[in-house]
Structure formats: C-alpha cells, structure tokens
NUKOLRO-889415 format. One record per residue (C-alpha): residue number from 1; residue in one letter; z, x, y. Coordinates in Angstrom, 1 decimal, decimal comma. Example, Ala and Ser with C-alpha at 12.3 -4.5 7.8 and 13.67 -1.06 7.14 Angstrom:
// NUKOLRO-889415
1_A_7,8_12,3_-4,5
2_S_7,1_13,7_-1,1
END
This chain:
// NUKOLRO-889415
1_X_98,9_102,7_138,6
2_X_99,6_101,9_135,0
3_X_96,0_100,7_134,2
4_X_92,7_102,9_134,6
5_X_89,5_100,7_134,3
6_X_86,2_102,4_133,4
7_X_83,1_100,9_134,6
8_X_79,6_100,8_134,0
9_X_76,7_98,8_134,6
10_X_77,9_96,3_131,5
11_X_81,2_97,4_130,4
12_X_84,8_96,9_132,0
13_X_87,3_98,8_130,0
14_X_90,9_98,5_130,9
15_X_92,7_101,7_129,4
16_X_96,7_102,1_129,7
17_X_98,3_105,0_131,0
18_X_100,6_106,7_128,4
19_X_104,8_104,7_128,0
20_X_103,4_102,0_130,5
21_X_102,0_99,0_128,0
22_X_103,3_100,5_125,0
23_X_106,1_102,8_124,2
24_X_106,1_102,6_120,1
25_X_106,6_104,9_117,6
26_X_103,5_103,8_115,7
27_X_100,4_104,3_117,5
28_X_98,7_107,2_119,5
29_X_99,9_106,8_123,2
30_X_97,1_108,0_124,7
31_X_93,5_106,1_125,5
32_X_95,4_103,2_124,6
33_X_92,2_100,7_125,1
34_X_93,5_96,6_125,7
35_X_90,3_95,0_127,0
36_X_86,8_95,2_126,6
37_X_85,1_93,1_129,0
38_X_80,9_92,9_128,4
39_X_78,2_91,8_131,3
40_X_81,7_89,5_133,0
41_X_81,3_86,9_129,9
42_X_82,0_88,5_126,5
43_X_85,5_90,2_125,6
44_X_86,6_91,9_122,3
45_X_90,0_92,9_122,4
46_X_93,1_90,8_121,4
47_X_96,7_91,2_120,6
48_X_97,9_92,3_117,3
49_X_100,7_89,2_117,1
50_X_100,6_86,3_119,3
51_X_104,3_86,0_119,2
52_X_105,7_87,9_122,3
53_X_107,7_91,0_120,6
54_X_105,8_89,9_117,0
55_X_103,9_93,0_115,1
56_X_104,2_96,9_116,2
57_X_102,8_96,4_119,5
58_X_99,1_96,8_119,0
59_X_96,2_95,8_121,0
60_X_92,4_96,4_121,7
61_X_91,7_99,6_120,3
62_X_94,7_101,7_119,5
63_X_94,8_105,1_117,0
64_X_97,5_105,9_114,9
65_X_97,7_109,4_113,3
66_X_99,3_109,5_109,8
67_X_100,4_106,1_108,9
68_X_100,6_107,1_105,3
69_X_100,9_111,1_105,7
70_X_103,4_111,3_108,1
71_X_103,5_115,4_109,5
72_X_106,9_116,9_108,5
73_X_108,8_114,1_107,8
74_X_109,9_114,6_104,2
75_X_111,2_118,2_105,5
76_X_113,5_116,8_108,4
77_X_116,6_116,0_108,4
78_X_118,4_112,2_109,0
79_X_118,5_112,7_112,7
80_X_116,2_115,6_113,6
81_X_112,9_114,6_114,5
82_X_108,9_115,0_112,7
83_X_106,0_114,7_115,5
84_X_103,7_111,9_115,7
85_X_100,5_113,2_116,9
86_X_99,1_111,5_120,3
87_X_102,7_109,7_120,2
88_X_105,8_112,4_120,3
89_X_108,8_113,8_118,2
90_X_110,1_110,7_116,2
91_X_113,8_110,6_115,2
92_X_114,2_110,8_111,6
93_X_116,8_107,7_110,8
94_X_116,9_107,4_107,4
95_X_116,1_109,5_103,7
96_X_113,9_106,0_102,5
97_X_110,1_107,1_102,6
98_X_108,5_106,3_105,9
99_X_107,7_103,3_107,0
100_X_104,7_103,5_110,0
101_X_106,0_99,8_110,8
102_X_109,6_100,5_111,2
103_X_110,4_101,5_114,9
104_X_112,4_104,5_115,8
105_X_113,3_107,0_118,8
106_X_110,5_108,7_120,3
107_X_111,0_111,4_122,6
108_X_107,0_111,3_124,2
109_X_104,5_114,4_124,3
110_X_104,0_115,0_128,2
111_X_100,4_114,3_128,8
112_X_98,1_115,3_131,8
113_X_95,3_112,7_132,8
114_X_92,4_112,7_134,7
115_X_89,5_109,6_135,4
116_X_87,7_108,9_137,4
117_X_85,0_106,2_137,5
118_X_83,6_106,6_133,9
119_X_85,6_108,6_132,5
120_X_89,2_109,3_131,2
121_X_90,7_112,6_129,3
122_X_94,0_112,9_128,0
123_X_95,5_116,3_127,2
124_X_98,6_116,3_125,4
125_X_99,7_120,1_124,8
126_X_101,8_121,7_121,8
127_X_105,6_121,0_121,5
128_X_106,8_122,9_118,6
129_X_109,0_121,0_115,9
130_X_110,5_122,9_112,9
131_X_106,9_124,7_113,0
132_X_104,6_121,9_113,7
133_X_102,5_121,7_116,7
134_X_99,3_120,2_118,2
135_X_97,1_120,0_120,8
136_X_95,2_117,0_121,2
137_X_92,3_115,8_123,7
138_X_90,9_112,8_124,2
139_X_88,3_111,8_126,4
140_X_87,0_108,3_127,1
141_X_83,8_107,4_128,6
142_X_81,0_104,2_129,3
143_X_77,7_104,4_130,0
144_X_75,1_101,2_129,7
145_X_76,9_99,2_127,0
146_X_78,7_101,7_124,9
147_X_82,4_103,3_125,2
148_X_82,9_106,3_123,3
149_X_85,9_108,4_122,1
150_X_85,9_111,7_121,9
151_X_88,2_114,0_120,2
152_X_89,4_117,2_120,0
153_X_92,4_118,7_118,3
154_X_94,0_122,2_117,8
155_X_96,7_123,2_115,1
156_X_98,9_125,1_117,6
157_X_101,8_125,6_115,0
158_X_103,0_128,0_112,2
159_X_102,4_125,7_109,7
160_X_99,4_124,0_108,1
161_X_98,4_120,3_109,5
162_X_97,5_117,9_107,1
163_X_97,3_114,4_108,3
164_X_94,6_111,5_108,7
165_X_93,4_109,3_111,8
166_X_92,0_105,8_112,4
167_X_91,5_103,0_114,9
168_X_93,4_99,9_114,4
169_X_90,6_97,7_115,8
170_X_92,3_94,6_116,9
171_X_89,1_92,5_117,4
172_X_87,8_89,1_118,0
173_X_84,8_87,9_119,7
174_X_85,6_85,6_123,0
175_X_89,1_84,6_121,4
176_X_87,5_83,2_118,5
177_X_89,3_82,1_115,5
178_X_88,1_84,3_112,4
179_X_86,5_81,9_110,2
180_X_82,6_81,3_108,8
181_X_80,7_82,0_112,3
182_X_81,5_85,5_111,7
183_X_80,0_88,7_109,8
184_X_80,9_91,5_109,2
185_X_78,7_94,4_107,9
186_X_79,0_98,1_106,9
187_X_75,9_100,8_106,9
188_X_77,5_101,2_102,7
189_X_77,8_98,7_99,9
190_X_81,0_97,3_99,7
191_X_82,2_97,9_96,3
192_X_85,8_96,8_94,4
193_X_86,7_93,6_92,9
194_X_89,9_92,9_94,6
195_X_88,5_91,3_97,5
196_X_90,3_88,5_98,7
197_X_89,5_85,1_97,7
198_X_88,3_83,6_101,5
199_X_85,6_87,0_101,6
200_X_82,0_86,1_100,6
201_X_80,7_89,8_99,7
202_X_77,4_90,4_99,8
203_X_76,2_94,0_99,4
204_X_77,1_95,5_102,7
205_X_78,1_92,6_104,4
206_X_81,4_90,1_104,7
207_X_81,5_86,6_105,5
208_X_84,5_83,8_105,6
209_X_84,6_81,0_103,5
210_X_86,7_78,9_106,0
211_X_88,9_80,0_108,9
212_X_91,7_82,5_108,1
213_X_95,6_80,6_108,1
214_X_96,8_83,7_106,5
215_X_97,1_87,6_106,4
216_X_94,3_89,3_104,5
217_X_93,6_93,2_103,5
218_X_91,0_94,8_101,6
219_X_90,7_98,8_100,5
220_X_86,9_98,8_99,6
221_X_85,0_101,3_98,1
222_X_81,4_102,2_98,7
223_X_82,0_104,8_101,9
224_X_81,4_107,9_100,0
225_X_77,6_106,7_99,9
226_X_77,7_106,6_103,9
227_X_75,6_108,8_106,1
228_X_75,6_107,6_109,4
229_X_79,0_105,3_109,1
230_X_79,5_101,9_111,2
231_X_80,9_99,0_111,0
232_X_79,7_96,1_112,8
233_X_81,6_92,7_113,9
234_X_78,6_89,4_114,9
235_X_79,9_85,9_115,9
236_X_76,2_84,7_114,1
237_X_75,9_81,8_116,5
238_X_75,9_83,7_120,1
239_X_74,3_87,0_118,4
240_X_77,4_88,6_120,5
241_X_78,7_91,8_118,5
242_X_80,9_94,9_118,5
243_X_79,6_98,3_116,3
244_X_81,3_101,4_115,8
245_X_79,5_104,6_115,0
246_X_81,1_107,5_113,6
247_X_80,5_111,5_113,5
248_X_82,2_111,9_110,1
249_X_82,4_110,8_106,5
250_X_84,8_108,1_105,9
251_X_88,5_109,3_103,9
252_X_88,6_105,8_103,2
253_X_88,6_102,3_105,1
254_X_90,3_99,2_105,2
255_X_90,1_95,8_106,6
256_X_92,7_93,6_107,9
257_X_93,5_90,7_109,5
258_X_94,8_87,0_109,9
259_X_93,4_83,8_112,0
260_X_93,0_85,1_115,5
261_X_92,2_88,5_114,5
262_X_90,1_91,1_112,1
263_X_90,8_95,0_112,1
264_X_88,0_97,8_110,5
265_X_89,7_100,9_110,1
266_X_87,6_103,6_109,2
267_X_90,1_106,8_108,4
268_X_88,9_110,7_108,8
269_X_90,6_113,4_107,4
270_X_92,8_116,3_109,1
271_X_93,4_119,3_107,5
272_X_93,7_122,3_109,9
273_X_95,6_125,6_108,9
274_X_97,4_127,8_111,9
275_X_94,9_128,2_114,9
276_X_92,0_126,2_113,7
277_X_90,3_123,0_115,8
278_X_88,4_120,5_114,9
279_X_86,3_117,4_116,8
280_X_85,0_113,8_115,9
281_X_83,7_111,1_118,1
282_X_83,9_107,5_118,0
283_X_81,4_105,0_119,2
284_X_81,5_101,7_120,4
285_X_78,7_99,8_121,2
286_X_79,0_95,6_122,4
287_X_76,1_93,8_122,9
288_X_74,9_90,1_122,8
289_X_71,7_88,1_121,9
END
C-alpha cells in the first residue's frame, strides 16, 4: 500500500511510503506527512502549488536536509553524485552553485519501514559517497491530538557532516485562503525591519493586512531569545490551530507563503564528525475552540 494512516482518538494522519507520492530531489523521502485530519472536521495540510506539476512537489509536512548546505556537493564532479540526507545520491549536473529547486537524478536510499496503528519508523542505513554517509531514523507517532517526529541520525562516514534541517510546513486551516482571519505567533519576539508590507507585526505575533495575491518570505530575527521554541498557526474566528514544539534552539527560521498557503520553518543545526549521533524531536499539536 502506498499510504500508511496513523490513528488516534482525534488525529487521522496519512503518511506516504518512500518514491510513491513523491520522487524529488528536494525533500526528505521519508515520513512524508500529506494530510492531517483533526476530530473528522478540521484539516491542515495543503499542496505546495495548485497547478498540477507547479512548485517542487511539496505537501503537508515535508523535511528537507540542506537546502542551502548541500553535503559534498562543491567536491563532486559534473556527473558523479553528493547525498541528500533522507532523499539519496543526487547527480551532480552542472559546476553553477546548487540550486535546492532545480530537479535532478536521484538514485534513492533503500529504506526499511515498520507501522503499525500509531506508529511509523523509517530507517534509512549508510550508503557511502566519496566519504559521506548517514544513518537516519525517523519515527512518527499520534496520541490524543498531537503527531510527533522523532529523529535520530548517525555520521556513518569518514568525513565530517555539516548540514541543517527543517520542515517545510505547507499549512492552511480547512482550505482557507491566508488573509486577516489568521495569526500567527512565535514563543520569541519577532525582530528585523524587512517584513513584508501585508505583515502586521506585533511583538511575537503576525497578522495579515488583507488576503495574500502574491508570494511572501520573511528571515526574522528574535530566535536566539527562544527557550522552549514553537510556532503556532490560529484561524481567530473558529479558535482552530496547529503548534509546533521543538527540542532545540532555532539556527534560524523563516516564513513563507502565497494565497492558499503559509510555511514556518524553524531550521536546527547538524554538525556531526566521524561516528557521532545526534536526536531532536518535533511536535505537532492541532486543536480547535
């Protein structure tokens, strides 16, 4: 079966199985999340392009290691490959910097998975390229109204890992247009002045002036003062909301977005040397008035 649904009392979560829904050489194949379903009324997930074969493929909540620090790929050769953690070795096609949004040959990590009612993991184990290899784990679960993400990852390789990792959140609230019935807050102040001109800012919070007709992105500043990190998504007029709670400090974060959609992306840090691990964990919490 290409889908695995985990289910508890409030959550539905529809998970795809690694190459079925998506077979890009952006994001992380595996606990590829496309629909949040909340007590059979309230879903969060959404496409990242409308257009059939528009974007990179996104949807729901996909990962993507190394958008801007791509592992090995300045080293390789035009036509030898550089892995893409949780994704596989990608074909090096040109000597232009990389470019996370141009699509190229992947060969795919083999990965074993295992579910069962509330739970997923996927174990993807090292495949050596010109020194580099990783093993990474990920393991899915719901219980009551929370999904979380746990992960675990091992520098398998000769050489030294350094890398980031974030969660393209491609959110609305019950297919709602992203406009002035939503808010969206941060546990930080939101600091920078190079917001874009339809944000209202206030302290830790975000608000639309009007409804979104174009793209819009925002680097803020502010994380480093974060101790327990979330970001949180309300429609203010049904109270119905998505949070998610993190085990680390924040490398940096971002928001995106255009009408149909908004993306926080909160980024962690990887820097592991020869035969060292590291873990984090991701938490998502949906809930409604």
């Amino acid at each position: 079966m290409a889908n695995i649904k985990l289910s508890s009392n409030r959550l539905n979560v529809i998970i795809r199985r690694p190459g079925t829904f998506y077979k890009g050489s952006r994001f992380d194949w595996t606990g590829f999340v496309t629909d949040v379903t909340l007590d059979d009324a309230h879903t969060f997930c959404v496409s990242e392009s409308l257009i059939p074969g528009g974007g990179s493929g996104g949807r729901g909540l996909c990962n993507e290691f190394g958008i801007h620090e791509p592992i090995g790929y300045d080293e390789a050769e035009v036509g030898a490959g550089f892995p893409k953690l949780g994704t596989g070795i990608i074909t090096k096609t040109s000597y232009e910097p990389y470019n996370f949004f141009k699509p190229a040959p992947v060969k795919p990590f083999p990965c074993e998975v295992e579910c069962s009612a509330r739970e997923a993991i996927f174990t993807t184990k090292p495949v050596p390229c010109n020194g580099y290899a990783c093993e990474l784990v990920k393991k899915l679960s719901v219980e009551d109204n929370r999904l979380s993400i746990q992960y675990y990852l091992k520098n398998a390789g000769s050489k030294a890992i350094s890398t980031t990792e974030y969660v393209h959140n491609f959110v609305s609230i019950d297919h709602k247009d992203i406009g002035p019935d939503y808010r969206l807050s941060f546990s930080f102040p939101l600091e920078g002045g190079d917001a874009p001109e339809i944000f209202q800012v206030k302290d830790n919070s975000i608000g639309w002036k009007r409804t979104a007709a174009d793209e819009f992105y925002w680097a803020p500043q502010g994380y480093d003062k974060a101790e327990e990190p979330y970001w949180e998504l309300v429609d203010v007029k049904s109270g119905t909301g998505i949070r998610e709670t993190d085990s680390f400090a924040p490398l940096r974060i971002a928001i995106w977005g255009k009408t149909h959609v908004v993306s926080p992306e909160v980024f962690i840090a990887i820097n592991l040397q020869p035969g060292e691990e590291m873990s984090w964990t991701r938490v998502y919490t949906f809930f409604t008035a």
